[in-house]
Structures are given as C-alpha cells and as structure tokens.
N, CA, C and O of each residue as an XYZ file, in Angstrom:
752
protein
N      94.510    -42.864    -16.174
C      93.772    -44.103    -16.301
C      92.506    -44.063    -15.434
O      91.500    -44.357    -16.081
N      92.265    -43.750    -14.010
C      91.601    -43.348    -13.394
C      90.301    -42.333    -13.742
O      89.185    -42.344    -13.223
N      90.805    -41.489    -14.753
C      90.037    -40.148    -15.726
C      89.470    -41.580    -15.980
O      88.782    -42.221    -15.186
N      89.841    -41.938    -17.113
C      89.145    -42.828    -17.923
C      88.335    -43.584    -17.565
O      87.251    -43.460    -18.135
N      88.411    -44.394    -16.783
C      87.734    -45.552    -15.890
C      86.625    -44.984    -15.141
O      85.667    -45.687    -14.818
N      86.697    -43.855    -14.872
C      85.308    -43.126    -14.363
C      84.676    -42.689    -15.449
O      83.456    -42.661    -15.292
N      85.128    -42.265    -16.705
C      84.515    -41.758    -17.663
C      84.482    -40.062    -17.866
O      83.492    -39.439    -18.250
N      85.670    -39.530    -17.552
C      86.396    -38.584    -17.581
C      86.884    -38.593    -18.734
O      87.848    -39.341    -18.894
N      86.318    -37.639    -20.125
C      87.431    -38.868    -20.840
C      86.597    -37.332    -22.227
O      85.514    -36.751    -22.158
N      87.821    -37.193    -23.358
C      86.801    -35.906    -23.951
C      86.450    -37.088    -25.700
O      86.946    -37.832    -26.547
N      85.034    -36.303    -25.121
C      83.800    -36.757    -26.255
C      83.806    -35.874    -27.616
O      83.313    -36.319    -28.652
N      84.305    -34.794    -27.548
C      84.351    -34.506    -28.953
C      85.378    -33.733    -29.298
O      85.262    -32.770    -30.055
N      86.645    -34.168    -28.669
C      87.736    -34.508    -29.619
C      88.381    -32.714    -29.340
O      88.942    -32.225    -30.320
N      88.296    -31.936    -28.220
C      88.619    -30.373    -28.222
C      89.953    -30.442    -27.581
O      90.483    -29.346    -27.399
N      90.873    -31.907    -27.047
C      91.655    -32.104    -26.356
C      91.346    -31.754    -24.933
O      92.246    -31.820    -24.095
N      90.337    -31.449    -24.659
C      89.604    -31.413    -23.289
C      88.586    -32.740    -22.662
O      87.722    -33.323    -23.317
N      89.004    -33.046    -21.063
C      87.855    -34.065    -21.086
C      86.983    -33.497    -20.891
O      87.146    -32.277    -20.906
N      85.381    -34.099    -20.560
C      83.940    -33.820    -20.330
C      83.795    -34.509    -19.371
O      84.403    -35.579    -19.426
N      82.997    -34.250    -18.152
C      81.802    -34.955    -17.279
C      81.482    -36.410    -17.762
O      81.176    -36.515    -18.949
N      81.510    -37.470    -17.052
C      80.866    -38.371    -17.791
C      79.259    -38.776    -18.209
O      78.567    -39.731    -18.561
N      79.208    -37.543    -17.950
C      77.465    -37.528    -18.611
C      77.430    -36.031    -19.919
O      76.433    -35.497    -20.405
N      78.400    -35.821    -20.082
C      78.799    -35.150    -21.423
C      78.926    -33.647    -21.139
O      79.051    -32.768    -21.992
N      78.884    -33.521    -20.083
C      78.845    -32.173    -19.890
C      80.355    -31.508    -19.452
O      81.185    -32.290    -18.989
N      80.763    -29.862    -19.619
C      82.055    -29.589    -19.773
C      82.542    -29.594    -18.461
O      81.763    -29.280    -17.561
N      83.999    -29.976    -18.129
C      84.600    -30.222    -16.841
C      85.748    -29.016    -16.581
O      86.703    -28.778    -17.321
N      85.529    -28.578    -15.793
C      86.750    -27.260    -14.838
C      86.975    -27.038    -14.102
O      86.175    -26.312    -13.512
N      88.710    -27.545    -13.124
C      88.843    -27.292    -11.782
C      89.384    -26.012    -11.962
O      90.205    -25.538    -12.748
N      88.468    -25.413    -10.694
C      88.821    -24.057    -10.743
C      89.873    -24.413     -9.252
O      89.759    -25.254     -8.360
N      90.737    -23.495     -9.476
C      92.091    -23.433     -8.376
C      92.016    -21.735     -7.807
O      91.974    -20.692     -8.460
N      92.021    -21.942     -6.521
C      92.554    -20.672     -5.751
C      93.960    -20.170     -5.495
O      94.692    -20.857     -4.782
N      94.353    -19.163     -5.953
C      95.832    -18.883     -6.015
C      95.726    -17.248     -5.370
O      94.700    -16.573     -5.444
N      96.788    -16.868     -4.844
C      96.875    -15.668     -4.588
C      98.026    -14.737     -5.734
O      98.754    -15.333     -6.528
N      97.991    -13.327     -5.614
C      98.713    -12.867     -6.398
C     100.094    -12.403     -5.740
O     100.355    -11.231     -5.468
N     100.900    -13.444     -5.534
C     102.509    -13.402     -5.394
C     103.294    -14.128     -6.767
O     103.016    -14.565     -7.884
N     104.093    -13.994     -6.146
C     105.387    -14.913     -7.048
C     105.576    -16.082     -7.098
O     105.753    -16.621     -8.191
N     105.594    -17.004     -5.582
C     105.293    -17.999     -5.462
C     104.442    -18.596     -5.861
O     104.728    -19.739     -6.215
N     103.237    -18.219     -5.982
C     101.530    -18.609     -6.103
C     102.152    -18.947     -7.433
O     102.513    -20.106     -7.639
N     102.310    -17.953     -8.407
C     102.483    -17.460     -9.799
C     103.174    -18.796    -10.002
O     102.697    -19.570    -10.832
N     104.319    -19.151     -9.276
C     104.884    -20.613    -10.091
C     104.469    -21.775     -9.924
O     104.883    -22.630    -10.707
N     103.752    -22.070     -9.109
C     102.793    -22.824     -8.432
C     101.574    -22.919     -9.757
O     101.725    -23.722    -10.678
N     100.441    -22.030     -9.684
C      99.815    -22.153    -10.683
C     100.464    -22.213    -12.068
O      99.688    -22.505    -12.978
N     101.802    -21.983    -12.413
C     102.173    -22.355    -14.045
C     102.117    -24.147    -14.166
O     101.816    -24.924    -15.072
N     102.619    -24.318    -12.607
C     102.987    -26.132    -12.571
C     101.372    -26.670    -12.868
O     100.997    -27.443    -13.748
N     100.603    -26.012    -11.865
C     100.059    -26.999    -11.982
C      98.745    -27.191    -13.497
O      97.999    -28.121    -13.804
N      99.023    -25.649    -14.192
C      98.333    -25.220    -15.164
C      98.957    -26.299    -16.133
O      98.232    -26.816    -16.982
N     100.461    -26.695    -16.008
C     100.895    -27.806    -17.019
C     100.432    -29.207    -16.908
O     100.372    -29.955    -17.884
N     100.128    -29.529    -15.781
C      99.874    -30.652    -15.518
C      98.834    -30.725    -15.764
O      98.615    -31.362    -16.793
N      97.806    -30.250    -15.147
C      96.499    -30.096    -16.244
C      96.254    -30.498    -17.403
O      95.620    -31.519    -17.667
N      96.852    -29.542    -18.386
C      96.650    -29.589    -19.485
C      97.170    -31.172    -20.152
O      96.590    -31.949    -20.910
N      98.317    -31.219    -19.590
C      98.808    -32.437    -19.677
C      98.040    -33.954    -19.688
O      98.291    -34.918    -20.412
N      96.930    -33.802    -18.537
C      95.828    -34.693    -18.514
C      94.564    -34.739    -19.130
O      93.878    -35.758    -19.201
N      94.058    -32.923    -19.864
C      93.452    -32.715    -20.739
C      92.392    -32.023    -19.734
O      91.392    -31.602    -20.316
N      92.425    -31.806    -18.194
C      91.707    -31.071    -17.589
C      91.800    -29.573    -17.914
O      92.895    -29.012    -17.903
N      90.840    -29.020    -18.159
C      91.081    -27.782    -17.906
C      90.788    -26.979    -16.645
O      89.838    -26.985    -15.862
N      91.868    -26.319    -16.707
C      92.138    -25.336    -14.870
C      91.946    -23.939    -15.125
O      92.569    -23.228    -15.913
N      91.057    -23.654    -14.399
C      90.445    -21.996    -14.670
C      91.555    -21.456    -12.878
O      91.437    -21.919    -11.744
N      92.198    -20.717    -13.233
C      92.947    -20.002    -11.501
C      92.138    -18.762    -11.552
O      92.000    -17.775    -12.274
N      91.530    -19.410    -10.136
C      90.989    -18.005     -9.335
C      91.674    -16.796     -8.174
O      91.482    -16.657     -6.966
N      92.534    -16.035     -9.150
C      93.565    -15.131     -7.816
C      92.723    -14.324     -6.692
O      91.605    -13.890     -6.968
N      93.226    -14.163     -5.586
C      92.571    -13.488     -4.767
C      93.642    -13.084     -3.774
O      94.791    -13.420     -4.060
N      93.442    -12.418     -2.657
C      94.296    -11.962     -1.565
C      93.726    -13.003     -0.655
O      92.541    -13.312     -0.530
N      95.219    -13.701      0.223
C      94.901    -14.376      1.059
C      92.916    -14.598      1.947
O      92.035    -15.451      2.057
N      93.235    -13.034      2.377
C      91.892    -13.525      3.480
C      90.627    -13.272      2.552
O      89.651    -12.793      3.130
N      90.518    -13.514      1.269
C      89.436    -13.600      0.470
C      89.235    -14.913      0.595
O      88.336    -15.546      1.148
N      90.443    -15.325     -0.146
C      90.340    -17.220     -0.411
C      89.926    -17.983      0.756
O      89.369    -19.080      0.756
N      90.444    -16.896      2.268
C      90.017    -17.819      3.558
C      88.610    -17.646      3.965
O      88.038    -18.407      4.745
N      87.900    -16.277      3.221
C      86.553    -16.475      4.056
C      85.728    -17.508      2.531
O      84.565    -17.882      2.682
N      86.244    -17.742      1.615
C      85.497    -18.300     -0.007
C      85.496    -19.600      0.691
O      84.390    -20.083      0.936
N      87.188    -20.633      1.268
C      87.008    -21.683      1.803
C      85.703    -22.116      2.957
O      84.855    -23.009      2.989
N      86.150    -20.710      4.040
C      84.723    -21.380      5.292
C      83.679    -20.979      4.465
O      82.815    -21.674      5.000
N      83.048    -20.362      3.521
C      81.912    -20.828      3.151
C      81.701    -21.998      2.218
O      80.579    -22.458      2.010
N      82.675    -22.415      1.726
C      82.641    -23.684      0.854
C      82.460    -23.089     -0.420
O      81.856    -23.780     -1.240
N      82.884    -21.850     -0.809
C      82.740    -21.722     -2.426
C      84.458    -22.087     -3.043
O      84.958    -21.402     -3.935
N      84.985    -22.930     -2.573
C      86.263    -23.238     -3.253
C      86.416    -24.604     -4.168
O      85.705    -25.471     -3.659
N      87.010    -25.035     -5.191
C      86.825    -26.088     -5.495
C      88.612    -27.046     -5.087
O      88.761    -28.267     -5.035
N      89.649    -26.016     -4.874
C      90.543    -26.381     -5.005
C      91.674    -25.217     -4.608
O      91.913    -24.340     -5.439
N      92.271    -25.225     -3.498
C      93.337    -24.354     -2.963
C      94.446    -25.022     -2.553
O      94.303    -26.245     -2.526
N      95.513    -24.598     -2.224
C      96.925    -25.214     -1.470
C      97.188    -24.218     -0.136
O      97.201    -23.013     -0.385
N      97.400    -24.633      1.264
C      97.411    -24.353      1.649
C      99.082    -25.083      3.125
O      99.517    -26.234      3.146
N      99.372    -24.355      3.704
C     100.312    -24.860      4.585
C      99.782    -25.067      5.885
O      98.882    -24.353      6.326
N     100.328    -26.074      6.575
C      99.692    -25.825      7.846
C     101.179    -26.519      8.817
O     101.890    -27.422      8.375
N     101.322    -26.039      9.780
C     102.160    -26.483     10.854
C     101.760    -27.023     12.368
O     100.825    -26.458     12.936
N     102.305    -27.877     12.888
C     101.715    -28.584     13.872
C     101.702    -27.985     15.143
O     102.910    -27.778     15.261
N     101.072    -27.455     16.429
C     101.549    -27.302     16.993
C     101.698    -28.623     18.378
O     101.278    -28.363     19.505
N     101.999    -29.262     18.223
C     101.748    -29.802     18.758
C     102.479    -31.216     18.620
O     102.727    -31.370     17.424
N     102.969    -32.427     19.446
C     102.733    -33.824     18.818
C     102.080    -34.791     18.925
O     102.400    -35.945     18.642
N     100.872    -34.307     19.443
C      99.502    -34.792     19.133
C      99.244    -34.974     17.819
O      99.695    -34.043     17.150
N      98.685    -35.825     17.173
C      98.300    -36.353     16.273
C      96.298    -35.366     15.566
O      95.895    -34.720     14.598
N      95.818    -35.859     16.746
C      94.460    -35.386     17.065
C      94.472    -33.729     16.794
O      93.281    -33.422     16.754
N      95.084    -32.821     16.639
C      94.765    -31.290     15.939
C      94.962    -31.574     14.700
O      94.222    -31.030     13.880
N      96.075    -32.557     14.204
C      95.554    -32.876     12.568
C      93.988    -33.337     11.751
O      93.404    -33.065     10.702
N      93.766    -34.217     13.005
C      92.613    -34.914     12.098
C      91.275    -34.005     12.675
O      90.140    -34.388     12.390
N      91.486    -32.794     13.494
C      90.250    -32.004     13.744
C      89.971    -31.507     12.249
O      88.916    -31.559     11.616
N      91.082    -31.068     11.910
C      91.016    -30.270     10.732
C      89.733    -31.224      9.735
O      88.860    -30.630      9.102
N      89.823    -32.392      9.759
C      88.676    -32.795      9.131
C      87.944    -33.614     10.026
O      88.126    -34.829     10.104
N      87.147    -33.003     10.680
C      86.069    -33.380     12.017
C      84.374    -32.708     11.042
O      83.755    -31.645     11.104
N      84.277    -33.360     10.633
C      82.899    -33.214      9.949
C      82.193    -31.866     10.692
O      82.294    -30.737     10.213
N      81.646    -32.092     11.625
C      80.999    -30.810     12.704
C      81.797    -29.436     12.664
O      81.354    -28.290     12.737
N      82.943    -29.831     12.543
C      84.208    -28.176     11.561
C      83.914    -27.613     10.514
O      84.361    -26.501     10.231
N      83.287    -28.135      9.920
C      83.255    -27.369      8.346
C      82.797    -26.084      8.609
O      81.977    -25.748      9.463
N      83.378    -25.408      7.825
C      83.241    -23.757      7.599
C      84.120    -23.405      8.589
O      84.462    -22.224      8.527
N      84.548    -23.976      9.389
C      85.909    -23.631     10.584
C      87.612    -23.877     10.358
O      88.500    -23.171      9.880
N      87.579    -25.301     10.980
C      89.097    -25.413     10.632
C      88.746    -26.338      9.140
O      89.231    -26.098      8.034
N      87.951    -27.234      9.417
C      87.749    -28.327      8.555
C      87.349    -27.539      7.032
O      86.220    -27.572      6.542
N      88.275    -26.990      6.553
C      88.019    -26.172      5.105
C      87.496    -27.042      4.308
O      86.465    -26.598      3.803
N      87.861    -28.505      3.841
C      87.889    -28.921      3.269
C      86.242    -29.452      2.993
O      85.620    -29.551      1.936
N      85.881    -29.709      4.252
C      84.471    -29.698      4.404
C      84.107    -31.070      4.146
O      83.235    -31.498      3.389
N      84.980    -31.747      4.958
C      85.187    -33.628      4.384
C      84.283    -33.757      5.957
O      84.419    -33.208      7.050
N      83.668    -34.412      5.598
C      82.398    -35.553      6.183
C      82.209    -36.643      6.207
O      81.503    -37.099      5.307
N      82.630    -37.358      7.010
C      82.219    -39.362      7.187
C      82.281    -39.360      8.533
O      83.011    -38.801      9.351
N      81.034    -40.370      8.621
C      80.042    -40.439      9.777
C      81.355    -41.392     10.652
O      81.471    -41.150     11.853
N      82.253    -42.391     10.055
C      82.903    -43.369     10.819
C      84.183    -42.567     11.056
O      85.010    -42.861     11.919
N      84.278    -41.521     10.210
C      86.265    -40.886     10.865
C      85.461    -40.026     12.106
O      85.945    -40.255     13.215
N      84.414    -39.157     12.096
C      83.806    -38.325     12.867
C      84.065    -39.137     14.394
O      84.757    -38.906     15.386
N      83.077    -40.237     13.968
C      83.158    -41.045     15.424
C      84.620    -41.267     15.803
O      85.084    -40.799     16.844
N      85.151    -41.801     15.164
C      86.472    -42.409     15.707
C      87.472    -41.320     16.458
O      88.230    -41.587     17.391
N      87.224    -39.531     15.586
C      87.715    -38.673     16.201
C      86.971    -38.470     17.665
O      87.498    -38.595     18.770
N      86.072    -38.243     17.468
C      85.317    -37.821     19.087
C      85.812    -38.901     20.262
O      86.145    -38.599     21.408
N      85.762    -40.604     19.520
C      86.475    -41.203     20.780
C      87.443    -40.931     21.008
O      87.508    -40.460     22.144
N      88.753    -40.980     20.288
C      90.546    -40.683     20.401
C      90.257    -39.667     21.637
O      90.722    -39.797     22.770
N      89.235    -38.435     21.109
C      89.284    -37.217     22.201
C      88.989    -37.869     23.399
O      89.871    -37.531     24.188
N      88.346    -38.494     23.847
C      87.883    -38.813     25.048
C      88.985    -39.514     25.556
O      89.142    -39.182     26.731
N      90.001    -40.515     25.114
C      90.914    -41.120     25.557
C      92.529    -40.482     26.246
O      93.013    -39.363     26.077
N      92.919    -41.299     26.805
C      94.534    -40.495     27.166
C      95.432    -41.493     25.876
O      95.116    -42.346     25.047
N      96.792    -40.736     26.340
C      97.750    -41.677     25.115
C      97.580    -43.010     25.770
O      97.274    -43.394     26.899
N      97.966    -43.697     24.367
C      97.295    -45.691     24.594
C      97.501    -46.215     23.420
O      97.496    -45.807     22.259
N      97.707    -47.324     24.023
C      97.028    -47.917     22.861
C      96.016    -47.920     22.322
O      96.031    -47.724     21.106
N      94.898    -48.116     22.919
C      93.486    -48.273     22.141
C      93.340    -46.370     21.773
O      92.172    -46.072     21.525
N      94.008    -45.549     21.736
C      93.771    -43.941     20.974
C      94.334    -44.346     20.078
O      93.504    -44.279     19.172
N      95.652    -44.933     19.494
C      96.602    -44.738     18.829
C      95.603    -46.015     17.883
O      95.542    -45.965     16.654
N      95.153    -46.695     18.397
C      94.265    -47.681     17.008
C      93.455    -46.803     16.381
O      93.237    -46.833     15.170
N      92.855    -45.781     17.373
C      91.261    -44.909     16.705
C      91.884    -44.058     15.587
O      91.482    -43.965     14.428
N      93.204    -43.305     16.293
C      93.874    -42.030     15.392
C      94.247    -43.282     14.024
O      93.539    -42.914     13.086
N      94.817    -44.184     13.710
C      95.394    -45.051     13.208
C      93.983    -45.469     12.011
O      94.177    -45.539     10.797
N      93.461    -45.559     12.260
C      91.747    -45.942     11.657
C      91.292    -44.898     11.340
O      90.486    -45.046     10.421
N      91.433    -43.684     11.713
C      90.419    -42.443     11.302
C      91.826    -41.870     10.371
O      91.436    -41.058      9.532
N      93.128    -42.058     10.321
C      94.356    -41.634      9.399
C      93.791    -42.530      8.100
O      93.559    -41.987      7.020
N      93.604    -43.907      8.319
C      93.684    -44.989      6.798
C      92.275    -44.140      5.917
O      92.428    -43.817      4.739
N      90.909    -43.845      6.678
C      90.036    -43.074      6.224
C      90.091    -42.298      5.208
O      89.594    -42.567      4.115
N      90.964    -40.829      5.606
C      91.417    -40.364      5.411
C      92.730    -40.133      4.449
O      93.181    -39.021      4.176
N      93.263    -41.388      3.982
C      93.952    -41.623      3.220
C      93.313    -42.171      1.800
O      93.709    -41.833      0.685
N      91.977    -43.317      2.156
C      91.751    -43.589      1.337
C      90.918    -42.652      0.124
O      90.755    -42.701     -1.095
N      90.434    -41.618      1.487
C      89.156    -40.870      0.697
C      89.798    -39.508      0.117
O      89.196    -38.796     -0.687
N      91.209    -39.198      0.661
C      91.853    -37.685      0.009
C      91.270    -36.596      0.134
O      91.314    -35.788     -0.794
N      90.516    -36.285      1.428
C      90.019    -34.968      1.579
C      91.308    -33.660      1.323
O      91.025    -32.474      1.152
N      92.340    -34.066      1.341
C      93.661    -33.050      1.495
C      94.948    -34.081      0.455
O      95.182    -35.248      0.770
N      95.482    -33.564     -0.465
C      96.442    -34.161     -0.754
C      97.655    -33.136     -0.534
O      97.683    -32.018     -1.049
N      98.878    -33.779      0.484
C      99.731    -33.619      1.220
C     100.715    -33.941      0.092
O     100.874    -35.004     -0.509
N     101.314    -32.810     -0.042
C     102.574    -32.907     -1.246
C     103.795    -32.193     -0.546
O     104.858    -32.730     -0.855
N     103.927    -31.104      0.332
C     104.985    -30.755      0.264
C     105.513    -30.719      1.940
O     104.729    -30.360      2.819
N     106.665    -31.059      2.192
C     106.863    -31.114      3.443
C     108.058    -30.200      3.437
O     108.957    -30.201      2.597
N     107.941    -29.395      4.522
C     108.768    -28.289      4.302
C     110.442    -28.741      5.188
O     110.398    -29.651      6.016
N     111.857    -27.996      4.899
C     112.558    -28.442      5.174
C     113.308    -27.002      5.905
O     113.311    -25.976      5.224
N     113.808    -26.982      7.022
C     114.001    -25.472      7.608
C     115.720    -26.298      7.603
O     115.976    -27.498      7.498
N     117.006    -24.699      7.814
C     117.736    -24.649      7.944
C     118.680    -23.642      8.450
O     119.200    -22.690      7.868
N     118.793    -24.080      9.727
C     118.844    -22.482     10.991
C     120.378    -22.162     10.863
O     121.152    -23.099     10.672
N     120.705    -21.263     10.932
C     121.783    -20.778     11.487
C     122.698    -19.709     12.542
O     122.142    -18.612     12.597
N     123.399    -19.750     13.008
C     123.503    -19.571     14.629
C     124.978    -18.667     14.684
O     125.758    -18.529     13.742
N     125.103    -18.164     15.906
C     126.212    -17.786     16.305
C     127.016    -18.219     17.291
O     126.354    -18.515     18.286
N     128.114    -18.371     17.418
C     128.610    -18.841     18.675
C     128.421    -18.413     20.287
O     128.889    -19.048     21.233
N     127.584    -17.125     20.378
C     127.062    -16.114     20.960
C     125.996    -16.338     21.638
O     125.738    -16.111     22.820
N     125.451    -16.756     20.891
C     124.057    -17.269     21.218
C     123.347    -18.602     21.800
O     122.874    -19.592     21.242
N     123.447    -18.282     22.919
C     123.029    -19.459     24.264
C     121.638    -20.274     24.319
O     120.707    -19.652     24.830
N     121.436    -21.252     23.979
C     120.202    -22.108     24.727
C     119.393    -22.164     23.713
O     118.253    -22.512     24.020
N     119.661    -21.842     22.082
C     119.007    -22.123     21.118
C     118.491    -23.734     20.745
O     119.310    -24.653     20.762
N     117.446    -23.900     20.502
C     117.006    -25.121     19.443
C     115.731    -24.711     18.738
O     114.985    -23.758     18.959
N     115.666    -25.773     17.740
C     114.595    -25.443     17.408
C     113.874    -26.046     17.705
O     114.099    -27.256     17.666
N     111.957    -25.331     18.407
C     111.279    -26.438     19.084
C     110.901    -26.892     18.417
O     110.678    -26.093     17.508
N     110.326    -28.691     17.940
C     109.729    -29.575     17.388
C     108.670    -28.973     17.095
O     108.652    -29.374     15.931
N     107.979    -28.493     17.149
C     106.415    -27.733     17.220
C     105.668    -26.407     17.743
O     104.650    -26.302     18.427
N     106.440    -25.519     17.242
C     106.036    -24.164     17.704
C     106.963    -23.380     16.871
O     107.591    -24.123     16.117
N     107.256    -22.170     16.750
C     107.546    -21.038     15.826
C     108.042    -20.369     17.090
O     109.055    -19.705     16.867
N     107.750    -20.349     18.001
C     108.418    -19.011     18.420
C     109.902    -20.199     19.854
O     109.864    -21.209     20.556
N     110.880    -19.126     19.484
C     112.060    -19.906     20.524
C     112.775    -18.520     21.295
O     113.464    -18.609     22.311
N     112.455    -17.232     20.586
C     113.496    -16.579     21.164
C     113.605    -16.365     22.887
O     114.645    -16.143     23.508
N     112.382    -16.485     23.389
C     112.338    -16.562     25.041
C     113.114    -17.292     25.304
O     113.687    -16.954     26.340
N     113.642    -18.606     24.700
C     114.498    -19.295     25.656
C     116.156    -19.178     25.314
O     117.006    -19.972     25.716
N     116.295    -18.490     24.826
C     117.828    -17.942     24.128
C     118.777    -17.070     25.068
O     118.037    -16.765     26.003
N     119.806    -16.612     25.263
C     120.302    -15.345     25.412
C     121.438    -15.153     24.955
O     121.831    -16.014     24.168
N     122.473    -13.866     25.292
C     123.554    -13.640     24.327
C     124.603    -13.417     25.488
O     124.508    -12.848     26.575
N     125.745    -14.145     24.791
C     127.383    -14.109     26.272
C     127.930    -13.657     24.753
O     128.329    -14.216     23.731
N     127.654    -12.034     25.338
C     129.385    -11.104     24.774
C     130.626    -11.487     24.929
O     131.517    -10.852     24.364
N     130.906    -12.551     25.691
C     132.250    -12.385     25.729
C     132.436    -14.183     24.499
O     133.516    -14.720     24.254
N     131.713    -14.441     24.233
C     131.607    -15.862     23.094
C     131.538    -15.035     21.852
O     131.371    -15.690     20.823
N     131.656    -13.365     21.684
C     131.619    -12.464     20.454
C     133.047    -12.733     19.374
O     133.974    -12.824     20.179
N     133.467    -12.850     18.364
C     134.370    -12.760     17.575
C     134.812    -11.671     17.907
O     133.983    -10.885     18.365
N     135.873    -11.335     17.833
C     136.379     -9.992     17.760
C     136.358     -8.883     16.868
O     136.423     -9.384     15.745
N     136.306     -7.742     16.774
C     135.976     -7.439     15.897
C     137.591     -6.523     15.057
O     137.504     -6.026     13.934
C-alpha cells in the first residue's frame, strides 16, 4: 500500500513496478556466496517478486561487500552485529552521520540524531542521557536507516567439569574465566 501511495506502482502492465516518474525500479541486494546467503537471497527474491519489485543479487566475498559498503556503492546488504557492550551509545555510533564510510555503513545522516548523539557522549548515565539516547532511538526508528529483523538466540552447553562458566552478556570471548576439576570427570 505504501508502494502505491508513493507511486511505486507498474505502468505498463510487465508485473513489475516503475519509479514514480516512469522510469524502471531495482533493488540491488548484496549477498555473499555461502549456503546461508543462498537461502536468504531465495526469501527475499520471493518476497520481492511478491510485491512486484524486482531484486537484482549482487554475490561477492565478504570483504568485497565491506569495502563496496564504506564507499557507499551498496544499495542493500544484511549484516550482523553484536554488542559489546551495555551501553546503548556504540549502537547509535553506527549511525553518527560524521561515520559514514566507517562504522556508519549505512551512511544515514540527520543533523538532529547527530546532535543528540554527540550530547549523550558528553554525558554520564542519567537521566537527561537516557532522554537524548531515547530521542535519537525514536529518529531512528522513524526514518529506518537499518531494518532489524533477526535477533539471534544462543544455546550453550556444559560439563559438569567445568568451573566458573557463564555466558558474558556482551562479549564472545569467556574461556579466561573457566577452569577444569578432574575429579567432577564422569568416569570413564
């Protein structure tokens, strides 16, 4: 409905839409050549079509697609990212206008999330940060520089052996804080 209402919408009937000034429309998508990628682009090649967009996939090896993003020749990639942190503020660098071609792939720019990030930085935790981060998030929501679809779900498993495990909230690496009591071994 949205297609439509902008004028997304196909003019001569090829089951494809057009530009709303008549000209032909194609999101091109960055995919790499795995397996995963591979089912990934079938989904979203259906959905597409489904809406009457047509999707041209551009495969590449990871660090192609990453130097195509910092220069801004991408129109459309999926990408993962993990926090390190529970700071709020390394999320929304990622779209800090003055980033682009860096972290800020996306290459999203507004003069009022920009500001609001640079103050949060200057602040300690607060209230008045947690309004700025809170205001520069709704931004950011409204305008969709990134659409956030998949949240990943981990599921560890352990030995009885194995001492002082968790998993940290925000980081990848744990084995430094672990160790192993042989005598907590099953028998063999």
């Amino acid at each position: 409905a949205l297609l439509d209402l902008f004028g997304y919408v196909d003019r001569d009937g090829d089951g494809w839409r057009e530009q709303p000034d008549g000209q032909a429309l194609a999101l091109e998508y960055a995919s790499q050549p795995d397996s995963i990628s591979r089912q990934f682009d079938e989904l979203w090649k259906k959905n597409m079509d489904e809406l009457g967009l047509r999707l041209v996939i551009k495969t590449g090896r990871w660090p192609e697609q990453l130097k195509a993003a910092r220069a801004g020749k991408l129109m459309l990639w999926q990408l993962g990212y993990t926090a390190n942190g529970p700071d709020v503020q390394e999320g929304l660098v990622l779209l800090y206008g003055p980033d682009s071609g860096g972290q800020n792939l996306a290459r999203f720019r507004d003069e009022r999330c920009d500001a609001l990030v640079r103050q949060a930085k200057s602040l300690p935790d607060g209230p008045q940060r947690l309004a700025l981060v809170r205001e520069a998030q709704n931004i950011v929501s409204a305008l969709a520089p990134h659409k956030y679809n998949v949240h990943r779900i981990l599921t560890d498993l352990t030995h009885p052996q194995l001492l002082g495990y968790r998993r940290p909230a925000f980081a990848r690496q744990w084995w430094h804080y672990v160790d192993i009591d042989d005598s907590l071994r099953p028998p063999r």
